[in-house]
PLY file of the C-alpha trace (Angstrom):
ply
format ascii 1.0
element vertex 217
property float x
property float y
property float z
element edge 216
property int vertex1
property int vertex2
end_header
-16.11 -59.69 -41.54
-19.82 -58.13 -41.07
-19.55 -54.91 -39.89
-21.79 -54.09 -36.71
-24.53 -52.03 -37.63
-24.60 -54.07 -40.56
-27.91 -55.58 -41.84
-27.55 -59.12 -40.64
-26.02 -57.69 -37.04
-29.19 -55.46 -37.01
-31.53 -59.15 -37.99
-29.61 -61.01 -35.24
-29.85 -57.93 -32.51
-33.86 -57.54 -33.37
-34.13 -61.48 -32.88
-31.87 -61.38 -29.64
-34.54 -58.46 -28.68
-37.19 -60.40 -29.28
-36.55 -63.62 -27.81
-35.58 -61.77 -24.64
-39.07 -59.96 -24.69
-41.05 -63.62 -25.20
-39.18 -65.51 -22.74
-39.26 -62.70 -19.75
-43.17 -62.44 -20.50
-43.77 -66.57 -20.80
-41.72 -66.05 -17.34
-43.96 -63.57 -15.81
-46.75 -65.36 -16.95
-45.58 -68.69 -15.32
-44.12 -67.42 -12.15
-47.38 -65.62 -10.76
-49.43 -68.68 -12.28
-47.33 -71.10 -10.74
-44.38 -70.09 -8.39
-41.06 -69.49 -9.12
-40.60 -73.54 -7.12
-42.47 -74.70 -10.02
-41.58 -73.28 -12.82
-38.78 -74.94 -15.11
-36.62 -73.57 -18.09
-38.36 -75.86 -20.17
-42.02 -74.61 -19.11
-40.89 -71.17 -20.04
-39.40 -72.44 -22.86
-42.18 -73.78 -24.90
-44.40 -70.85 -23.85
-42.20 -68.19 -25.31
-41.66 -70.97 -28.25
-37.63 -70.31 -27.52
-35.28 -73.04 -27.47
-34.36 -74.45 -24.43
-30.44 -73.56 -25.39
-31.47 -69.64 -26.68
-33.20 -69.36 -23.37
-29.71 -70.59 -20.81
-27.51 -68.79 -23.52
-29.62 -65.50 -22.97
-30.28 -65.53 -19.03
-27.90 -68.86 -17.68
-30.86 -69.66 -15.15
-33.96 -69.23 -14.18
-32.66 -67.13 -11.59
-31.30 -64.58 -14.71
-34.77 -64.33 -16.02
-36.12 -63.34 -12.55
-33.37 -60.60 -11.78
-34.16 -59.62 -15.33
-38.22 -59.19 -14.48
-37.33 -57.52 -11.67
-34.80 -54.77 -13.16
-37.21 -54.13 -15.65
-40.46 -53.70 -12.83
-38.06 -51.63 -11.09
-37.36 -49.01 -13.67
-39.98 -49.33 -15.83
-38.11 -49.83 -19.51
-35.45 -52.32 -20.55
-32.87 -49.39 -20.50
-29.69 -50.16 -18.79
-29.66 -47.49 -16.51
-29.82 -47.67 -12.94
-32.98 -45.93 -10.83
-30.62 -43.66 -9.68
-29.09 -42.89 -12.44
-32.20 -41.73 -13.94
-32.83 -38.10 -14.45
-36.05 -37.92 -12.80
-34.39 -38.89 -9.42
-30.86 -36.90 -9.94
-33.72 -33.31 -10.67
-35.12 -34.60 -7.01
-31.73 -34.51 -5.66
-31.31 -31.44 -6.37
-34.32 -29.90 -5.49
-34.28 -27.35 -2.60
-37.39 -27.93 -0.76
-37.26 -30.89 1.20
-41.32 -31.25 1.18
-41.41 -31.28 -2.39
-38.20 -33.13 -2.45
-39.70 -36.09 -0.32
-42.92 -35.95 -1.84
-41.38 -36.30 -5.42
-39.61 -39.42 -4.27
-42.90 -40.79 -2.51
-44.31 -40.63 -6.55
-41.58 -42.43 -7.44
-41.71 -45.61 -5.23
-45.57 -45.32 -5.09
-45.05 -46.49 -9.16
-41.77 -48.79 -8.30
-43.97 -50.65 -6.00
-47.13 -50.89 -7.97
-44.88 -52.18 -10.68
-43.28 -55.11 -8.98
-45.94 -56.19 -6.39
-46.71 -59.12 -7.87
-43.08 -60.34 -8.84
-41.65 -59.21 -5.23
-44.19 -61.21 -3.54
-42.95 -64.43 -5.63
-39.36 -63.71 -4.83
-39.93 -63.62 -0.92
-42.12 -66.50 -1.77
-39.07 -68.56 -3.54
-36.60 -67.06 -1.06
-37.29 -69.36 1.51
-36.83 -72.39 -0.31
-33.95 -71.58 -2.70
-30.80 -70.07 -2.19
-30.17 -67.82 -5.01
-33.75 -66.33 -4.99
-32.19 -65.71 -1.33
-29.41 -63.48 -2.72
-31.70 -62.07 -4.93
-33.77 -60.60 -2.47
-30.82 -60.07 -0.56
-29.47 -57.86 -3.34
-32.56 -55.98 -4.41
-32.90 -55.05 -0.45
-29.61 -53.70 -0.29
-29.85 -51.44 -3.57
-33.10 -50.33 -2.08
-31.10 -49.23 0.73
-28.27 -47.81 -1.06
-31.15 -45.71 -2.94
-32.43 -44.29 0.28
-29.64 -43.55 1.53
-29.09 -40.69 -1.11
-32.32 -39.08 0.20
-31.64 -38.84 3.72
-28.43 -37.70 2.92
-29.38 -35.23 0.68
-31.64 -33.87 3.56
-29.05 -34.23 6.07
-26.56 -32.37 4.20
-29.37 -29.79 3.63
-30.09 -29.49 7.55
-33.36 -30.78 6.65
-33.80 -33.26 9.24
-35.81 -32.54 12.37
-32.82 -31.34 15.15
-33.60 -34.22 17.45
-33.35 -37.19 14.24
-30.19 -38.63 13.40
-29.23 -39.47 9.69
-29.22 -43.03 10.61
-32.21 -42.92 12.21
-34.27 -41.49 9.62
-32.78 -43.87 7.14
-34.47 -46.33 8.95
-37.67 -44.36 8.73
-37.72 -44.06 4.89
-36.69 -47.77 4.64
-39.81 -49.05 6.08
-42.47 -46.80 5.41
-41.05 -47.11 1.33
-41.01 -50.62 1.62
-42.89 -52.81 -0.93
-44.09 -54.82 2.44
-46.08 -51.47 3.31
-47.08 -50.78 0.13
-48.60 -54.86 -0.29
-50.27 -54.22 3.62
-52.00 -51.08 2.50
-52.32 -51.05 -1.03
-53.05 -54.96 -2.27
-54.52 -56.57 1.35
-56.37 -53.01 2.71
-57.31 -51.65 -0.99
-56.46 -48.36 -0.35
-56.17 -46.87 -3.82
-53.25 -44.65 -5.14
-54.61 -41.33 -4.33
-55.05 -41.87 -0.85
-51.72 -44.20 -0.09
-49.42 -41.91 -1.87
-50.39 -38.44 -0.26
-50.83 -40.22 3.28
-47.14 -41.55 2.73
-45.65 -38.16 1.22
-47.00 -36.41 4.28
-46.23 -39.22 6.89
-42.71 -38.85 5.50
-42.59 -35.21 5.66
-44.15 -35.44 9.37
-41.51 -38.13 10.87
-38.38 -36.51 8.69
-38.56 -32.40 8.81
-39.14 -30.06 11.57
-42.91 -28.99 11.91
-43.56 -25.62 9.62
-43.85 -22.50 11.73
-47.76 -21.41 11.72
-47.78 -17.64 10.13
-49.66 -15.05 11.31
0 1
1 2
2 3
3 4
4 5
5 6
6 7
7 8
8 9
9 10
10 11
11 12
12 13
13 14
14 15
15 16
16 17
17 18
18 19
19 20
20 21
21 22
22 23
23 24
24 25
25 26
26 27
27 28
28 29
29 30
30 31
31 32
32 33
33 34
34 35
35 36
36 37
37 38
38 39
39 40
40 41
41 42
42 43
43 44
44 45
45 46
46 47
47 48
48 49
49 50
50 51
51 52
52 53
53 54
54 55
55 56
56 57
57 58
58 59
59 60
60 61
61 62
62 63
63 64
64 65
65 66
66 67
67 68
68 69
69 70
70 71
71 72
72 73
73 74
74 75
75 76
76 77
77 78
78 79
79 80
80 81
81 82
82 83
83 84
84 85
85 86
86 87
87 88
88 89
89 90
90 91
91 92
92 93
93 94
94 95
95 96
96 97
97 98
98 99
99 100
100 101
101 102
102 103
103 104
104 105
105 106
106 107
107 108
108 109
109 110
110 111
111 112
112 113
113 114
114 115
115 116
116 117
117 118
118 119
119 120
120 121
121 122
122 123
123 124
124 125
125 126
126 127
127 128
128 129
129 130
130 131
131 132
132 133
133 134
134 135
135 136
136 137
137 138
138 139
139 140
140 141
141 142
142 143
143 144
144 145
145 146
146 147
147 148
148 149
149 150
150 151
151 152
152 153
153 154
154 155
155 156
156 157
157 158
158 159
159 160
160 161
161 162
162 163
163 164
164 165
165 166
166 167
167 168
168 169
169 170
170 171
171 172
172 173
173 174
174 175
175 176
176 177
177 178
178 179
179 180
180 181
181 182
182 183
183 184
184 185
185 186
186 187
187 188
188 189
189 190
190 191
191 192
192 193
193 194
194 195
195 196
196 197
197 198
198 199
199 200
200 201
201 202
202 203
203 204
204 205
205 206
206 207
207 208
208 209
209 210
210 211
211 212
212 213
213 214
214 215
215 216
């Protein structure tokens, strides 16, 4: 028996690694060339130069190799740790000052979103026409959700919120100004840059969300 860690499990897990890397980026490649409708297996195939079998026994669909594009946009690495998992988010969850707190998770999602633009906009693209790109989007919308949801409650159970905001309410107020819709309206379609759509959302955030700082004398 070959013991794992051994060096031909080590040659088969760098290959594995590999293959996964060429076909994700021959899939990237295709998708915002041609659609997600009109790309095949096969097309993704030959560009990654990955068999056709390597390719179902390593994602089972095309729809795999999407979720897997989009998992790694999201979080930036191939690590298999949630966003919210991620230490970066659990220090902002702790953090005491709500403006700082809010503005750290504007940073955040201002990256998120640059990151998968150009795959989100293929996924509502394909969603209309096929049913598990459907789910797909379904899915990613509800772990944005779930993700907000630990920011407004951290604020609520901070007694951060403005008096006259309920916690549902400014859920609802963090999921659309963080949305990648808002981000494509302002960012891709107006051309605002970065460093004017990421201060203008920390401090619309901070506006709708907290109670108005006193004014000192």
């Amino acid at each position: 028996m070959t013991a794992r860690g051994s060096p031909p499990v080590r040659r088969d897990q760098a290959r594995t690694r590999l293959a996964r890397a060429a076909v994700v980026e021959a899939a990237r490649i295709l998708f915002l060339e041609r659609g997600y409708g009109a790309t095949t297996i096969e097309s993704i195939s030959e560009l990654a130069d990955v068999p056709p079998a390597t390719v179902y026994r390593l994602f089972s669909s095309k729809h795999g190799i999407l979720k897997s594009l989009l998992d790694v946009a999201i979080v930036g690495d191939e690590e298999n740790a949630p966003m919210a998992d991620r230490p970066q988010v659990r220090t902002l969850l702790a953090e005491r000052d709500p403006r700082e707190q809010l503005a750290g998770f504007v940073a955040i999602v201002a990256q998120v979103n640059a990151r998968i633009a150009p795959l989100y906009r293929v996924l509502v693209s394909a969603a209309g026409a096929d049913a598990e790109a459907a789910a797909l989007l379904d899915a990613l919308t509800s772990q944005r959700q779930q993700g907000q949801r630990l920011i407004t409650r951290s604020l609520a159970r901070a007694g951060a919120l403005r008096p006259d905001l309920r916690e549902r309410d400014a859920a609802d107020i963090i999921h659309a100004l963080l949305s990648p819709e808002l981000f494509r309206l302002l960012v891709i379609e107006r051309g605002w840059k970065t460093d004017r759509y990421q201060p203008w959302l920390a401090k619309t955030l901070i506006d709708q969300l907290l109670p108005p700082t006193r004014a000192t004398s």
